[in-house]
C-alpha positions in Angstrom: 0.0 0.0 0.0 1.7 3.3 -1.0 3.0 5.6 1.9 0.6 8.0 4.1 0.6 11.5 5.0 1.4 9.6 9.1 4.6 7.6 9.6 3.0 4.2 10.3 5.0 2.4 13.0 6.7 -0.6 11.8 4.3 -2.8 14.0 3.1 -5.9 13.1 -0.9 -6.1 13.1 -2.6 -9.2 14.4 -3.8 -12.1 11.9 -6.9 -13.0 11.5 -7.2 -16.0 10.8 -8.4 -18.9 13.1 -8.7 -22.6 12.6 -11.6 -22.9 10.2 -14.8 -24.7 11.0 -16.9 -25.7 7.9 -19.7 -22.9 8.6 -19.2 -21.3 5.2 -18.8 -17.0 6.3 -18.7 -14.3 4.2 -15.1 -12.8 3.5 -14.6 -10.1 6.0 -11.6 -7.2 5.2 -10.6 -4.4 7.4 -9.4 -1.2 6.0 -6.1 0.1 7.4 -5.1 3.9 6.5 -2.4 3.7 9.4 -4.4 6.2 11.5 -4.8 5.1 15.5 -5.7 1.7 17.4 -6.7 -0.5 14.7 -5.2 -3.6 16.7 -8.3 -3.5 19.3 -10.5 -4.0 16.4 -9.0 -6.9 15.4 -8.5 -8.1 18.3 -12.9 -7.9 18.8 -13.3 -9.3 16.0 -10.8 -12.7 17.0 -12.6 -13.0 20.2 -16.2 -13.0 18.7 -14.8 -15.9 16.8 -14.7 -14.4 13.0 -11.9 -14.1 10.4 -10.8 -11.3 8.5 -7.9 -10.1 5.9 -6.5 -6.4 6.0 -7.1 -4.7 2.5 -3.2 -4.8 0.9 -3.9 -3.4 -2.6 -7.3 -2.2 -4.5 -7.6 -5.8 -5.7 -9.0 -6.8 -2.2 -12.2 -4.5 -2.2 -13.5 -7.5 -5.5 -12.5 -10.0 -2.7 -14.3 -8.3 0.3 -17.9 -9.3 0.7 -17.9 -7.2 3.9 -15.8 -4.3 4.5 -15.0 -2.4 8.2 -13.3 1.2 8.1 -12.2 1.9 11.4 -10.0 4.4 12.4 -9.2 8.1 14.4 -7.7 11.1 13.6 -8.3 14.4 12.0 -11.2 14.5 8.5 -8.4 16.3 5.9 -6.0 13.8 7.6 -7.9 10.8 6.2 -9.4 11.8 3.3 -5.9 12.7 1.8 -4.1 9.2 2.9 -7.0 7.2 0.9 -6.3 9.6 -1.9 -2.6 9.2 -1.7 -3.0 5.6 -1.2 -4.8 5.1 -4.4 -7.6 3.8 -2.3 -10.3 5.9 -2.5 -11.4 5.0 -5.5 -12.1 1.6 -5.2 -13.4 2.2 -1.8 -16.2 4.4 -3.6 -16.8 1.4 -5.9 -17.2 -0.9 -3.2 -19.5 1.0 -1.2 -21.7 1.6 -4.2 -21.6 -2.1 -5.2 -24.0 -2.5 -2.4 -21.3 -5.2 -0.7 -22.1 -4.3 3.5 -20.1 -1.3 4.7 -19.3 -0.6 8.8 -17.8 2.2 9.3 -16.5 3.7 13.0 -15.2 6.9 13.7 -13.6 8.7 11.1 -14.8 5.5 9.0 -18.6 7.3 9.3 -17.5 11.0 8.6 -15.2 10.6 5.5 -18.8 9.6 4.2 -20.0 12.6 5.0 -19.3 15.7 2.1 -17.2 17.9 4.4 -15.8 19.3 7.5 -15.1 22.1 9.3 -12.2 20.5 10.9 -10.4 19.9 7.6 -12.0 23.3 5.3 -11.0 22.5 2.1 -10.8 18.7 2.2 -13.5 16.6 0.3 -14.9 13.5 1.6 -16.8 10.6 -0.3 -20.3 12.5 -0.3 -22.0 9.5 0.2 -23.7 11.6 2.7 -24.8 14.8 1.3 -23.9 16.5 5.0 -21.7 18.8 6.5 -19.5 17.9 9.4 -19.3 20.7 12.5 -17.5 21.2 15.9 -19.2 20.9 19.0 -19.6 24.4 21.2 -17.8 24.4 24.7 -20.7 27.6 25.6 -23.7 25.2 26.1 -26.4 26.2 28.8 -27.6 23.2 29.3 -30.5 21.9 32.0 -28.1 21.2 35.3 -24.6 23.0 32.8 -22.7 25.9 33.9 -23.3 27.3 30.6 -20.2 25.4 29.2 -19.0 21.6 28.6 -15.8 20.1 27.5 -14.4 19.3 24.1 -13.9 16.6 23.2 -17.1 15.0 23.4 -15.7 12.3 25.3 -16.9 9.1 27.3 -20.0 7.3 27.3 -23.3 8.2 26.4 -26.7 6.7 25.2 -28.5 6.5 21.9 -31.6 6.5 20.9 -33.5 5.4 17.6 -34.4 8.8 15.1 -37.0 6.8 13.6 -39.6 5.7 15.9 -40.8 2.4 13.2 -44.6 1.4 13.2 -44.8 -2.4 13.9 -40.5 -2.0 15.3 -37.5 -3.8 13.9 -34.5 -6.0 14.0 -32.1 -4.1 16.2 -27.8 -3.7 15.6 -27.8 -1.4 18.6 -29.4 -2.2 21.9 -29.8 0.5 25.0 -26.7 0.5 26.1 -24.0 3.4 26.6 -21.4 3.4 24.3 -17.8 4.9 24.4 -17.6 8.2 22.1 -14.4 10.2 21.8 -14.5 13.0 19.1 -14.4 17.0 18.7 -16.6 17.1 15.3 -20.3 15.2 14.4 -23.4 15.7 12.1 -24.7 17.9 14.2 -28.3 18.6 13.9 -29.7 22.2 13.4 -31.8 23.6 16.0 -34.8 23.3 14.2 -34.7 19.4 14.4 -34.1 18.7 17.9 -35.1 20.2 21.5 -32.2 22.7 22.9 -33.8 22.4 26.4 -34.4 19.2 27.7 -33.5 15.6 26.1 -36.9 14.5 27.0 -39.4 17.0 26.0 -41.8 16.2 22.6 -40.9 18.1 19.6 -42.6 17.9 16.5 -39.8 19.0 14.7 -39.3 16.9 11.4 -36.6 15.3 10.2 -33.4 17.7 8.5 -32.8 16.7 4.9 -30.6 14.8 3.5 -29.5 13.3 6.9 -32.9 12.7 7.8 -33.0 9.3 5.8 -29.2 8.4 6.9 -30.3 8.8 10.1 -30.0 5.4 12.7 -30.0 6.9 16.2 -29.2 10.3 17.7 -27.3 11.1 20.8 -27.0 14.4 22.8 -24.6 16.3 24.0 -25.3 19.1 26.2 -28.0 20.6 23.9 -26.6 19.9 21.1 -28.0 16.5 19.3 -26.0 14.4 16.6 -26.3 11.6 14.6 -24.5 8.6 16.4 -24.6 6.5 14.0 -26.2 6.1 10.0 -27.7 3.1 8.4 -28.7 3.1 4.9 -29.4 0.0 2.5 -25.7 -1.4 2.8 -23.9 1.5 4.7 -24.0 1.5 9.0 -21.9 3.5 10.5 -21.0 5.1 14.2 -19.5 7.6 15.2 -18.8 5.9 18.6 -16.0 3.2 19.0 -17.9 0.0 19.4 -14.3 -2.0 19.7 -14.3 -0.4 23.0 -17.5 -0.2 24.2 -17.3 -3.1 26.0 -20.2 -6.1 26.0 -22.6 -3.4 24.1 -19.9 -2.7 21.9 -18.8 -6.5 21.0 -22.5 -7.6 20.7 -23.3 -4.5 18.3 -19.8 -6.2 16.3 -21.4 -9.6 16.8 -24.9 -8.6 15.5 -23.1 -7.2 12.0 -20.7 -10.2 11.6 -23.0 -12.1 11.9 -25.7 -11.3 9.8 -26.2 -12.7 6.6 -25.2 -10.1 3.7 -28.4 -9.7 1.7 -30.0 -9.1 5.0 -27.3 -5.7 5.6 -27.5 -5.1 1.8 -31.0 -4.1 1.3 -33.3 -1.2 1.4 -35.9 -2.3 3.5 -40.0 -0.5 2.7 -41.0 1.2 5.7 -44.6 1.1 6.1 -44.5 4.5 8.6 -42.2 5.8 10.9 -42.2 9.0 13.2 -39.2 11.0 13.2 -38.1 11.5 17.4 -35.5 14.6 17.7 -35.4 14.1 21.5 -35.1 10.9 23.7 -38.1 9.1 24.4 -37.2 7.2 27.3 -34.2 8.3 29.2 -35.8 10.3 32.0 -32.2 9.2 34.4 -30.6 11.7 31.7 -32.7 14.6 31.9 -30.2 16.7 32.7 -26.2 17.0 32.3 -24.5 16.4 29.5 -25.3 12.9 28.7 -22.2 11.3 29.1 -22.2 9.0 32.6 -19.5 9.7 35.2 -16.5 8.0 34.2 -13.9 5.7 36.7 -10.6 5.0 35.3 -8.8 2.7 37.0 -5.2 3.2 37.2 -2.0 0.9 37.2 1.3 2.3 37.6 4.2 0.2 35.9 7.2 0.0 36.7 10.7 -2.4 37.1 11.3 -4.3 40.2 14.5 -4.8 41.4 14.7 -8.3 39.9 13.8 -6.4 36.4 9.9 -7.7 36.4 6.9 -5.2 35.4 4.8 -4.8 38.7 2.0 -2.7 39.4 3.0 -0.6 42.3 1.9 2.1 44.1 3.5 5.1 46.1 2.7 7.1 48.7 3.6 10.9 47.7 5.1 9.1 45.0 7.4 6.9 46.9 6.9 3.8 45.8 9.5 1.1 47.8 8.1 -0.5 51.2 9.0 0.9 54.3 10.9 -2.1 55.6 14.1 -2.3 56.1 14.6 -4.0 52.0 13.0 -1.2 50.8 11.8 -2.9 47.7 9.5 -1.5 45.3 5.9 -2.3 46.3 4.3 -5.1 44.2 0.6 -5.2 43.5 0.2 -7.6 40.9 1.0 -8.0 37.2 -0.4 -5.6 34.8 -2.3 -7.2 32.4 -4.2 -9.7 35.2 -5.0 -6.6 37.4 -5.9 -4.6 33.5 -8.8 -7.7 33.1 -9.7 -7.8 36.4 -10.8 -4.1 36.2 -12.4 -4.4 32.9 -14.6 -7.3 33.9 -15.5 -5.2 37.4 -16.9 -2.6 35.1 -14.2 0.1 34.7 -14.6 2.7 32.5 -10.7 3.2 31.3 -7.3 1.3 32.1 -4.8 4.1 32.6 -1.3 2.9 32.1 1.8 4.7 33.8 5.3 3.6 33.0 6.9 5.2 36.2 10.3 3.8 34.9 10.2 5.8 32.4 12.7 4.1 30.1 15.9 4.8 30.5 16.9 4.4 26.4 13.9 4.8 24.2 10.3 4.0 24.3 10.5 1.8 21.3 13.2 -0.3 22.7 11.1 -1.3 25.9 9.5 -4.2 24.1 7.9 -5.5 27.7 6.0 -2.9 28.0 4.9 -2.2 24.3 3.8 -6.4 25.0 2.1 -5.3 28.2 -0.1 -2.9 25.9 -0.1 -5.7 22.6 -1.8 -8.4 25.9 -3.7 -6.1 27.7 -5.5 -5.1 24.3 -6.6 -8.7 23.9 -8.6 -8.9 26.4 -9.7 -5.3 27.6 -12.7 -3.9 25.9 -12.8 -0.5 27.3 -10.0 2.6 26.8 -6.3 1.9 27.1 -4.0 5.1 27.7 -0.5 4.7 28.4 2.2 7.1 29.8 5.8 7.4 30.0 8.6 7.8 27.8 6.4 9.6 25.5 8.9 12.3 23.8 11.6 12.9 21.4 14.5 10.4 22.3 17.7 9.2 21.0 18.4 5.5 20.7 21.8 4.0 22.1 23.1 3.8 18.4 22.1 7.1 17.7 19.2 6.9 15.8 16.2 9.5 16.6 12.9 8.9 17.6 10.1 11.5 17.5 7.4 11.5 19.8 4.9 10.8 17.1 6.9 7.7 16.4 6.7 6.7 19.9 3.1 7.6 20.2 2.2 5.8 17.0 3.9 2.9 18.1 1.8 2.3 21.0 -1.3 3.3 19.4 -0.6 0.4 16.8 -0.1 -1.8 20.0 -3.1 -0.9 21.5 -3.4 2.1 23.0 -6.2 4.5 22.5 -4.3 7.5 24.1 -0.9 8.2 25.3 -0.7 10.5 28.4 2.7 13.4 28.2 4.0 14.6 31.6 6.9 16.6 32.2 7.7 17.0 28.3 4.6 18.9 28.6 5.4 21.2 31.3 8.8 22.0 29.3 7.0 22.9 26.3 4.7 24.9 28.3 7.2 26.9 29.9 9.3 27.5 26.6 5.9 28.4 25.1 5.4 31.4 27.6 8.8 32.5 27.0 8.1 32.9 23.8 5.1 34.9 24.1 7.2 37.1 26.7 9.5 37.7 23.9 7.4 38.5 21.3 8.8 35.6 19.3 6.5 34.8 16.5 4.9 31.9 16.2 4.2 31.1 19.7 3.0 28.0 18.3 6.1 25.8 16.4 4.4 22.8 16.0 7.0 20.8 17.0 6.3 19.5 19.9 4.9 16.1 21.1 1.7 17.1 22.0 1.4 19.4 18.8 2.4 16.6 16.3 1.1 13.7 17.8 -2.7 16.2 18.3 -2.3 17.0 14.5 -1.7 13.4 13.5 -4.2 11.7 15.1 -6.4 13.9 17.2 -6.7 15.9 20.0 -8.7 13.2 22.0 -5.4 11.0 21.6 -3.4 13.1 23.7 -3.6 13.3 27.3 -1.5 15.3 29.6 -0.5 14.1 33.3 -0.1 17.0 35.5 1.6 16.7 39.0 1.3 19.6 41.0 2.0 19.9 45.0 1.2 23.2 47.2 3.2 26.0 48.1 1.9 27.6 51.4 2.0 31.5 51.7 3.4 33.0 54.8 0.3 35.4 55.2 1.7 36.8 58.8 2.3 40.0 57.2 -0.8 42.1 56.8 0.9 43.1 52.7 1.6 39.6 52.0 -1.0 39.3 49.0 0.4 42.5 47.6 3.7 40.8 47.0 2.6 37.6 46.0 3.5 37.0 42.1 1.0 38.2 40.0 2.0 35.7 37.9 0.0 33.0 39.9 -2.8 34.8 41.4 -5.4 32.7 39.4 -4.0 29.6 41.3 -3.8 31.0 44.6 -6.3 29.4 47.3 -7.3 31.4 50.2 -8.4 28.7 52.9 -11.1 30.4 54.5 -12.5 30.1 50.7 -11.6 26.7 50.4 -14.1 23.7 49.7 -11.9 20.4 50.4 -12.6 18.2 53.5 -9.2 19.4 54.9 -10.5 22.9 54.8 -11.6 23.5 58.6 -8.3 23.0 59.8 -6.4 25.3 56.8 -8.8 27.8 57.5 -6.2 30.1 57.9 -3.7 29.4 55.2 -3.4 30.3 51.8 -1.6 28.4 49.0 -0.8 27.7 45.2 -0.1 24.5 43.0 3.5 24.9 41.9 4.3 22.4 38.9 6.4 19.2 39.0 8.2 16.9 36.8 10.1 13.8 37.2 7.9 12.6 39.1 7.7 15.0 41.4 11.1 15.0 42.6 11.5 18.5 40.9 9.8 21.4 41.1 9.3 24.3 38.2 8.0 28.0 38.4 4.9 27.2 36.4 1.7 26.7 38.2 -1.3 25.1 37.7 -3.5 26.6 36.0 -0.8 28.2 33.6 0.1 24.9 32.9 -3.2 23.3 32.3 -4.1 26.4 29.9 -0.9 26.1 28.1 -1.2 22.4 27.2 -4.7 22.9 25.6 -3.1 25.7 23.3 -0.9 23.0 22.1 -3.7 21.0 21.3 -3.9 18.2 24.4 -7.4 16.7 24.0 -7.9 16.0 27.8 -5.6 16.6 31.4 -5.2 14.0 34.0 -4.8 16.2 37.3 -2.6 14.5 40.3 -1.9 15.8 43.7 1.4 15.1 44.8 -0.1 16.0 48.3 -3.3 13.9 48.0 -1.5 10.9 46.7 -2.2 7.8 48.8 -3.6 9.9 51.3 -7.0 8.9 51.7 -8.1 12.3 52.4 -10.5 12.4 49.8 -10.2 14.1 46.2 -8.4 18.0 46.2 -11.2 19.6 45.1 -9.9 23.2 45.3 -6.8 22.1 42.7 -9.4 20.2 40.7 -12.0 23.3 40.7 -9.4 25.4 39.6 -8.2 22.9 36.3 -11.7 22.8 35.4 -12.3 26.4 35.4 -9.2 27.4 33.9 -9.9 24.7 30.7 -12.4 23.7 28.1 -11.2 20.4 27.8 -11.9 17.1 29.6 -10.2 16.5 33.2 -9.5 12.8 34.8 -9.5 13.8 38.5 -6.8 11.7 40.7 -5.0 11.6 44.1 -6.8 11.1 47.8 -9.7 8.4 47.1 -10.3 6.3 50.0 -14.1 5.5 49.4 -17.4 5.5 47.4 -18.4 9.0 48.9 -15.1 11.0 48.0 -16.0 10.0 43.9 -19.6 10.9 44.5 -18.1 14.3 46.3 -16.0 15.2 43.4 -18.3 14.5 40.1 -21.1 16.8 42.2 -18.7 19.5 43.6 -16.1 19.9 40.5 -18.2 18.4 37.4 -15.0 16.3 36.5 -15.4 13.9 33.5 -13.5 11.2 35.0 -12.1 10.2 38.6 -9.3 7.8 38.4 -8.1 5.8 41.7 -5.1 3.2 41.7 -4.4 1.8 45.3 -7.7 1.0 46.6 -8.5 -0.8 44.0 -5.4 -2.7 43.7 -5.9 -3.4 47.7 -9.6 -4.0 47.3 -10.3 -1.7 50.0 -13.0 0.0 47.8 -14.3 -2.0 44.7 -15.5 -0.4 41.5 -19.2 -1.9 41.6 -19.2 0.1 44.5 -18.2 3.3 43.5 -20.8 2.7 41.0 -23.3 2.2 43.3 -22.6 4.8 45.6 -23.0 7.3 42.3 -26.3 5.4 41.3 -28.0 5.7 44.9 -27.2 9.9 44.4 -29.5 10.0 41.1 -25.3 10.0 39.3 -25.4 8.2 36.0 -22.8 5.4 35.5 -22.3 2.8 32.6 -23.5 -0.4 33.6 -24.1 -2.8 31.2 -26.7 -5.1 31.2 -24.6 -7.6 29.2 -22.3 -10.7 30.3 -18.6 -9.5 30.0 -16.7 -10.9 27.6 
């Protein structure tokens, strides 16, 4: 297949092919443009028991008698690989030869005409629609009129054609994992702004209105979720990681016979439904449930083994008199033991931090290449995740690195104290007047551009600096620079607050692990990262960190404030209540704990259950895990 507008890791994708049973099935291809986690895709489709081929030339579209397109990244960014690939073409032919077509992600909106993310770029038009961003201003029933962007997490669906007499289902109520900045948005005029379960009468939009297979909301904003149309379904969702709805909704397609997904099927009536007509739980919010990312730091024993560990303050040997690194378990047992428990994300953290290069650690790329065999949900992994140098010499970008592990299995790589580097030479710049502020060059820029801002994630570690406030001018000649992240503990809303009462403080930034501390704080830092183009910020508390103490929610007030992106809150859990305390007090996407899972002092059913009995929506499938 001729080169891409990405370097494509040189990383061997799964086979599929199993030992074949006599049941004749129809020949199943996947479409590889080199663009994100293709791997976990395969890696569905082994476990639900099915073969497949990966498309190597335009000869294999003839051979395909079903065709997947999955696949992430940016509209222009896609559209111009299948064009210099020589593969859009026959692609076009396929789709139009009324062969079964599934496409997910970016696989649904290069169908589409156009985008605004990519002005200019021309997609297949088999959808005569336009493709635009969602709004972070959003005032929303329960909203402080804004919500993050990316769209990102999991959310319901509902059918936009209510059928007279129903039909078969592909999609069942279930929440599904989305993660995307753009979607075929639906105009005003087709869909309730207020509530997501008020009547409208509103008719169907043209020319999506006949694509359209369900509809999803987002704040106020409704979009199409996913299309089906004689031959062509699509989502926009990633059903690869959606867990057991996802797999069944794979299962379901595979499965079915090909005249019964290749034809136009005579609806007697149906009744166009703009708003949801049975999720009263959802009422309000943004739609997406409250996310709980459990979270496994990796690192090197002193025997040379990957453990899990876990530190306190970030200090992770025992206290006895060995001082060996703490060991928790092995990574990819404790990875499927959360997934089946019902966690949301598996958050991966190299604390090693390899010592060479990223692409020579080959136990940890095979931690990734295992874990994504049997973990349904969201993989992000962290560490190493930069510009390095190999022992012979030869140079590795951080796009490399992070394509690498995408190809492995990884949905998102997670960038710490490269970030808070690039950050700080950023602001320098814009001190100096030096034009552009934005180079482009680093990690998080190339790796956003490449494949998406929702693909990067940076890991922030900041600690407190407490003010001497004994002097009645202290404030006066505290740096101006970090007044937006200073916390006046009188004002403060953590559980610790009482007894700070009369203290006052800011988050300085650290790197290396905290070991080392930089004259960045906070909220600079957090603001910074999001010019680059990070897609979402997981926010530690060096302070907090194996404390028990309960979440910081001043720090994590003052992220979300500052930032119209997605934050994974972390640090300080020690029960059901202090993640219940910190989706209702900070409106975090995501709360991540490590230890008390890994101890099973607090289980994840019941941190769901905790949110459940406070009226908090969580994902729980109704579905055997697979």
């Amino acid at each position: 297949m001729a080169s891409t507008v990405l370097p494509i890791p040189d990383v061997g994708q799964p086979s599929g092919t199993h030992a074949h049973s006599d049941e004749r099935k129809p020949k199943l291809y996947i479409l590889d443009y080199g663009a994100g986690n293709v791997r976990s895709l395969a890696n569905s489709i082994k476990k639900l028991g099915f073969d497949f081929e990966w498309i190597k030339d335009e000869s294999d579209f003839d051979k395909a008698e079903k065709l997947i397109f999955p696949g992430v990244g940016a509209f222009g960014q896609a559209t111009e690989s299948l064009r210099t690939s020589g593969l859009i073409h026959p692609l076009l032919r396929y789709i139009h030869s009324g062969k079964p077509y599934f496409g997910i992600c970016i696989g649904m909106q290069v169908l589409f005409s156009s985008s605004d993310e990519s002005p200019g770029s021309e997609g297949l038009s088999v959808v005569p629609y336009h493709i635009k961003p969602f709004s972070t201003k959003d005032d929303y029933e329960g909203g402080k009129g804004k919500k993050s962007v990316p769209h990102m997490g999991w959310n319901g669906s509902w059918r936009a054609w209510k059928v007279q007499g129903g039909e078969e289902k592909l999609m069942l109520d279930e929440d599904y994992y989305f993660v995307h900045t753009f979607a075929a948005l639906l105009p005003q005029t087709a869909s309730s702004p207020s509530s997501s379960t008020s009547t409208s009468t509103a008719p169907a939009p043209e020319t999506i209105g006949d694509w359209a297979y369900t509809l999803s909301r987002y704040g106020s904003e409704t979009f199409v979720s996913s299309i089906k149309k004689d031959n062509v379904f699509a989502c926009q969702f990633h059903p690869e990681k959606s867990g057991p709805a996802g797999l069944d909704l794979l299962r379901r397609w595979l499965a079915a016979p090909v005249e019964s997904l290749s034809v136009s099927l005579t609806v007697a009536a149906r009744t166009w439904q703009a708003t949801n007509p049975t999720s009263v739980s959802r009422a309000s919010g943004t739609g997406l449930t409250n996310r709980i990312v459990a979270c496994l730091d990796v690192r090197s024993n002193d025997a040379g083994d990957l453990v899990v560990t876990k530190g306190d303050q970030y200090d992770v040997r025992e206290k006895a008199s060995d001082g060996a690194v703490r060991n928790l378990g092995k990574p990819v047992e404790l990875a499927r033991k959360y997934y089946v428990n019902g966690a949301d994300e598996i958050c991966f953290l190299n604390i090693t931090s390899f010592r060479s290069s990223a692409l020579l650690d080959q136990p940890m790329l095979d931690v990734v290449r295992a874990a994504a065999e049997t973990v349904f949900v969201p993989l992000t992994i962290g560490g190493g995740i930069k510009d390095t140098v190999d022992p012979d010499g030869t140079s590795r970008s951080a796009l490399q690195v992070a394509g690498a592990y995408f190809r492995s299995g990884a949905d998102k790589v997670s960038i710490g104290s490269e970030a808070v580097l690039a950050v700080e030479e950023l602001l320098q710049r814009e001190k100096d007047g030096v034009k552009p502020v934005l180079t482009g060059k680093t990690g998080i820029e190339t790796i956003s551009k490449g494949y998406g801002a929702q693909a990067v994630v940076v890991s922030i570690d900041p600690k407190r600096v407490y003010v001497d406030t004994t002097h009645e001018d202290w404030l006066d000649s505290f740096p101006k620079a970090h007044l937006p992240c200073l916390v006046i503990g009188s004002k403060a809303t953590s559980r610790t607050a009482p007894q700070e009462k009369d203290k006052a403080w800011w988050y300085q930034c650290t790197i290396s692990g905290g070991r080392a501390v930089r004259d960045i704080d906070v909220v600079q830092l957090a603001k910074g990262v999001e010019r680059l183009g990070a897609g979402e910020i997981l926010l530690n508390s060096v302070d907090r960190d194996g404390s028990g103490l309960g979440f910081d929610l001043d720090l994590i007030s003052l992220v979300k404030n500052a930032v119209d992106i997605p934050v994974v809150s972390s640090s300080g859990a020690g029960s059901g209540q202090d993640f219940v305390e910190v989706f209702r007090e900070t409106g975090t996407e995501a709360a991540l704990a490590a230890g008390i899972f890994h101890r099973e002092q607090v289980g994840i059913d019941e941190v769901k259950a905790c949110l459940e009995k406070e009226g908090m929506p969580v994902r729980n499938s109704k579905l055997e895990t697979v």
